[in-house]
C-alpha positions in Angstrom: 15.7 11.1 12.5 13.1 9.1 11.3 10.9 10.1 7.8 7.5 9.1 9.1 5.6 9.3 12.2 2.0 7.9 12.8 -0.7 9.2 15.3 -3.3 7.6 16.5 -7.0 8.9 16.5 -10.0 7.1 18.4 -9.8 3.9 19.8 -7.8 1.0 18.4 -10.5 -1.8 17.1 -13.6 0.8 16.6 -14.8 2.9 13.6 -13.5 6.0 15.2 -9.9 5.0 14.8 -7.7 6.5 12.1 -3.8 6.8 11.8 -2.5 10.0 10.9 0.7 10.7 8.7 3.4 13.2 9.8 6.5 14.4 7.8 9.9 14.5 9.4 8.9 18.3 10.1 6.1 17.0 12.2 3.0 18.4 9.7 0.8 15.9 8.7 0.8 15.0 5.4 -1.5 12.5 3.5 0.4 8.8 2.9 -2.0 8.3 -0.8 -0.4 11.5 -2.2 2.4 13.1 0.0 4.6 9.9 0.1 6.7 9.6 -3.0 6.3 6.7 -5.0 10.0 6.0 -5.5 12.9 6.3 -3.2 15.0 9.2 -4.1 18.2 9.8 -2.0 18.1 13.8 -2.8 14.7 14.0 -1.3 15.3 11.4 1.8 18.5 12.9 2.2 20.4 9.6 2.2 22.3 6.9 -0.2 20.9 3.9 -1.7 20.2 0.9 1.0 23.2 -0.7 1.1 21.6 -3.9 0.5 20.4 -2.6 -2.7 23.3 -2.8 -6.4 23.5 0.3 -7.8 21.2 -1.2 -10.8 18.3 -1.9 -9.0 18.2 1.5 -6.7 15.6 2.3 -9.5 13.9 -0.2 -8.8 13.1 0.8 -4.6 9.4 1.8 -3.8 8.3 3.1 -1.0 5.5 0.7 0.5 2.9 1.9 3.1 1.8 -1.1 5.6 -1.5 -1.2 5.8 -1.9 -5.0 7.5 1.3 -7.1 9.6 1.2 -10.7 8.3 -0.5 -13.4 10.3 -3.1 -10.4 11.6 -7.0 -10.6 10.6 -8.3 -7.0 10.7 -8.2 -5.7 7.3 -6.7 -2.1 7.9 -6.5 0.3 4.4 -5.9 3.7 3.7 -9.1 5.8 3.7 -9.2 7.0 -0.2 -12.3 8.7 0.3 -11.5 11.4 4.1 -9.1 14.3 4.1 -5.2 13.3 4.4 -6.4 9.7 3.5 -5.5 8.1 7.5 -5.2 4.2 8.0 -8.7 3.2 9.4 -10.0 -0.3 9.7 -12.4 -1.3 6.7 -16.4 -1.3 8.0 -19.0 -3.3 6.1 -22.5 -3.8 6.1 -21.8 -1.7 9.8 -19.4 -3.6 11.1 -15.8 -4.2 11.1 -14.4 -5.9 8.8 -11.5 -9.5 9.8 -10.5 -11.8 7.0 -11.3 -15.8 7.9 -8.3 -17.8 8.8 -7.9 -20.3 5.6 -6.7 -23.1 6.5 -3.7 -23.7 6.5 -2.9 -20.0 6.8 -3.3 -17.6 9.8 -4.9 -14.4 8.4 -2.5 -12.4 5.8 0.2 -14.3 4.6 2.4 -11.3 4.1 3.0 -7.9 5.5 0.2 -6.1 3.0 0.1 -2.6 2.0 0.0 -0.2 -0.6 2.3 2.0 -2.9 1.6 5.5 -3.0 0.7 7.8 -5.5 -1.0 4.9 -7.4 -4.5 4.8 -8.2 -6.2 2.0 -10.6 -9.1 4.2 -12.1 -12.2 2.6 -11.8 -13.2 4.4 -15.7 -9.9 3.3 -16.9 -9.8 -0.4 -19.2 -6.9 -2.2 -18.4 -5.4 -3.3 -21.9 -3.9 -6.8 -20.3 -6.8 -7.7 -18.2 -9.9 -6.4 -20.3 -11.5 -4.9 -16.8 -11.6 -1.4 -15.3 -9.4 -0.6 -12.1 -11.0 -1.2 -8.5 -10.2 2.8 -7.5 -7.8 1.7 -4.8 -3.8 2.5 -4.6 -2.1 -0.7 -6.3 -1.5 -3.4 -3.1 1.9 -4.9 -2.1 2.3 -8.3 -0.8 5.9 -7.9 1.0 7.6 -11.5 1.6 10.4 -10.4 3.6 11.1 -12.5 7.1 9.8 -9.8 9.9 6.7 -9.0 10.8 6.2 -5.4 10.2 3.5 -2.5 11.8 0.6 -1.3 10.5 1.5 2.5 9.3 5.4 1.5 8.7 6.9 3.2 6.0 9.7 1.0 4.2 11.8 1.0 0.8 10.6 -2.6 -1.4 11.9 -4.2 -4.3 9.3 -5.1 -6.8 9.6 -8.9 -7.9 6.4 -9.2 -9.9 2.9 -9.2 -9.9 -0.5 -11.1 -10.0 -3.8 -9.6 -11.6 -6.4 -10.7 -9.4 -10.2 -9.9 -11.0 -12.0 -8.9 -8.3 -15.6 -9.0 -8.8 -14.7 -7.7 -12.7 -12.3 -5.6 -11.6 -8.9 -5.6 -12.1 -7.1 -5.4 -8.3 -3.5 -6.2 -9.0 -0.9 -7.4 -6.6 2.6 -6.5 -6.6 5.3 -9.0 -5.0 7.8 -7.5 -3.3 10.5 -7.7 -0.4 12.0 -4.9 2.2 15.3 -4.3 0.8 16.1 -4.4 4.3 15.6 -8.0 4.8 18.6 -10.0 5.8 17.9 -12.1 2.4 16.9 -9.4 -0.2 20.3 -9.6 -1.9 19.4 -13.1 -3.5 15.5 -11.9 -4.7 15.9 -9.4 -7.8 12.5 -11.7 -10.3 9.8 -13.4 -9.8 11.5 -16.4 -10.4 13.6 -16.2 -7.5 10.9 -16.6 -5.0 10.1 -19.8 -6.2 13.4 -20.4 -6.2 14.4 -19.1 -1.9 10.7 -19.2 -1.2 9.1 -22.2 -2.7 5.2 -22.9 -2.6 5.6 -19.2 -1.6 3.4 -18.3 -4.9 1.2 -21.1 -4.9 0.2 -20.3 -1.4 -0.8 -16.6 -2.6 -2.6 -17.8 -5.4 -4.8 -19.9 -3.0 -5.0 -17.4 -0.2 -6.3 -14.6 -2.9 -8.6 -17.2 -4.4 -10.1 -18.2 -1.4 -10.5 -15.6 1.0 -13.7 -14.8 0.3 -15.4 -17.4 0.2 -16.3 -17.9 3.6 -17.9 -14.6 3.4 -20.6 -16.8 1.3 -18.9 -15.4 -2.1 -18.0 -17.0 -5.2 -14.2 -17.7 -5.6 -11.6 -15.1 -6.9 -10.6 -15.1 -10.4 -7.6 -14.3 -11.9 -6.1 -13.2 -15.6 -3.2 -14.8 -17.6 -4.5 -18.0 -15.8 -3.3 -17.0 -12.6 0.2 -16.2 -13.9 2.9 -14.5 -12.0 4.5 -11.6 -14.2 8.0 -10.6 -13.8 9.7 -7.8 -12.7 9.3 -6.0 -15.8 6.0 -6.5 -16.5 5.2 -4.7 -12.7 7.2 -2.2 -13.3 5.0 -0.8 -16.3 1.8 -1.6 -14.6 3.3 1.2 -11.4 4.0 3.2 -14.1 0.5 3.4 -15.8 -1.2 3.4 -12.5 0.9 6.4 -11.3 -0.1 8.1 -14.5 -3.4 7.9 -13.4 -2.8 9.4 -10.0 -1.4 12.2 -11.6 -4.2 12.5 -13.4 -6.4 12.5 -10.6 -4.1 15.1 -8.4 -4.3 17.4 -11.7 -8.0 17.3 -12.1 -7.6 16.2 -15.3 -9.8 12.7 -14.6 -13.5 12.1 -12.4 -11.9 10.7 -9.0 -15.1 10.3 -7.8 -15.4 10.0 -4.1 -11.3 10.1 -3.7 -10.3 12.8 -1.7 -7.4 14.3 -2.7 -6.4 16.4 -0.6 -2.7 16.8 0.0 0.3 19.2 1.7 3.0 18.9 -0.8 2.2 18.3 -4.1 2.5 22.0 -5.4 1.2 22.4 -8.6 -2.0 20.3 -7.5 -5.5 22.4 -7.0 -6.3 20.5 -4.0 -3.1 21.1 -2.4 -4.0 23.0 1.0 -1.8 24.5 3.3 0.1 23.1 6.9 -2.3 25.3 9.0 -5.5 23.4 6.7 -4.2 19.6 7.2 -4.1 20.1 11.1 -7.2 22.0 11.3 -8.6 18.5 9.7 -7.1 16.4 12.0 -8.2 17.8 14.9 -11.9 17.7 13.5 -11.6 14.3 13.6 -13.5 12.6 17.2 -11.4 10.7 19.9 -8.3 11.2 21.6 -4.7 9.9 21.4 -4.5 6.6 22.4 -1.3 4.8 24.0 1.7 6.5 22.8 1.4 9.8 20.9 3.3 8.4 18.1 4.7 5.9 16.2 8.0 6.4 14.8 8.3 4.8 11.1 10.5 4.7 8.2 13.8 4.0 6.9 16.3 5.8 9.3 18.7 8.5 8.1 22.5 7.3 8.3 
């Protein structure tokens, strides 16, 4: 039995569309804040990947995919609607496609999100010198298959890059499914340069670049566009998952973030199973293709 199921909403390719999030009870849930951050084999039920030593199962994530590699349409979670649903990003009323960069064909990675992160836009970073960009912290997965947009799958975190976004700091974790047929060899940073060489260099471009077709200035980065280790990422989940807390406590200004969530119980805006469908179904359009998508690490 899988985890994680998806359902569509509206028409693939239109404003209206959204991806819903289901539990393995079928209930929807929200993927920002229902979602645990970590892989825990009580909750899930299971025993660590078997891909995975027993010293790094600390180290598995769980990483929402938001955008399959080599695709264009730049697909997020919705931070600010009830139940946060994937929905494609709209700007300046229309939606929104990263260029192709030559020599690249749109994302260079399966891209996505951890949840229960949040970089608070009020919040200095002590490393950077710049405030959070009010998104959950993004994953660049480097693994060999091309995964699906709303895919649910257990990561090991190989580093990071702090890209300054328009002054803000928008980090990037490194990471690979621990699923992939060659996650054994990757535990650092250092090992993708090592099994994946130019592999880094060609982030550091793409993120640099991107938006410059777009008629805007080039990306900058801190640490001089430095690759931090393992450990290093690590600390930077940790202090963006305190700030998620934060915000699920009421104990921060989230702003526009909508925080509505099904399981986090000691959290005011928790609401109940009855609540998060009566949401859903407020939302316009119909199912399109099949009902659902079935996601997730599979129970053994």
């Amino acid at each position: 039995m899988a985890l994680y199921h998806t359902e569509e909403r509206g028409q693939p390719c239109s404003q209206n569309y959204r991806l819903f999030f289901k539990d393995v009870t079928g209930h929807y849930i929200s993927p920002f804040h229902d979602i645990p951050l970590k892989v825990n084999s009580k909750e899930e039920n299971g025993i660590p990947t078997k891909k995975a030593r027993n010293d790094e199962y600390e180290n598995l994530f769980n990483m929402i995919v938001e955008i399959p590699r080599w695709t264009n349409a730049k697909m997020e979670i919705a931070t600010e609607e009830p139940l946060n649903p994937i929905k494609q990003y709209v700007k300046d009323g229309k939606l929104r496609y990263v260029a192709n960069i030559f020599p690249y064909k749109g994302y260079i990675w399966n891209y996505g999100t951890l949840p229960q992160t949040w970089e608070d836009p009020r919040e200095k970073d002590k490393s950077t010198n710049c405030f959070g960009d009010n998104d959950p912290i993004d994953v660049c997965e480097i693994g060999s298959k091309i995964l699906s947009c709303g895919e649910v799958i257990h990561v090991k975190i190989l580093g990071i890059l702090a890209l300054i976004d328009e002054g803000e700091t928008d980090w990037k974790l490194i990471a690979i499914n621990v699923n992939d047929p060659e996650a054994s060899k990757f535990h650092d940073i250092d090992d993708v340069e090592k099994f994946k060489p130019g592999y880094l260099e060609a982030t550091l471009n793409w993120f640099r670049l991107y938006k410059v077709p777009d008629g805007k200035p080039e990306n900058q980065f801190a640490f001089n566009g430095e690759f931090k280790n393992k450990a290093f990422a690590l600390e930077v989940i940790k202090s963006t998952h305190q700030c998620w807390k934060a915000l699920l406590m009421k104990k921060c200004n989230g702003g526009a973030i909508n925080c509505t969530n099904v399981q986090i119980s000691d959290s005011p805006f928790r609401c109940t199973q009855e609540e998060a469908r009566s949401l859903v179904e407020s939302v316009r359009g119909k199912l399109t293709g099949r009902e659902e998508k079935v996601w997730g690490e599979r129970r053994r």
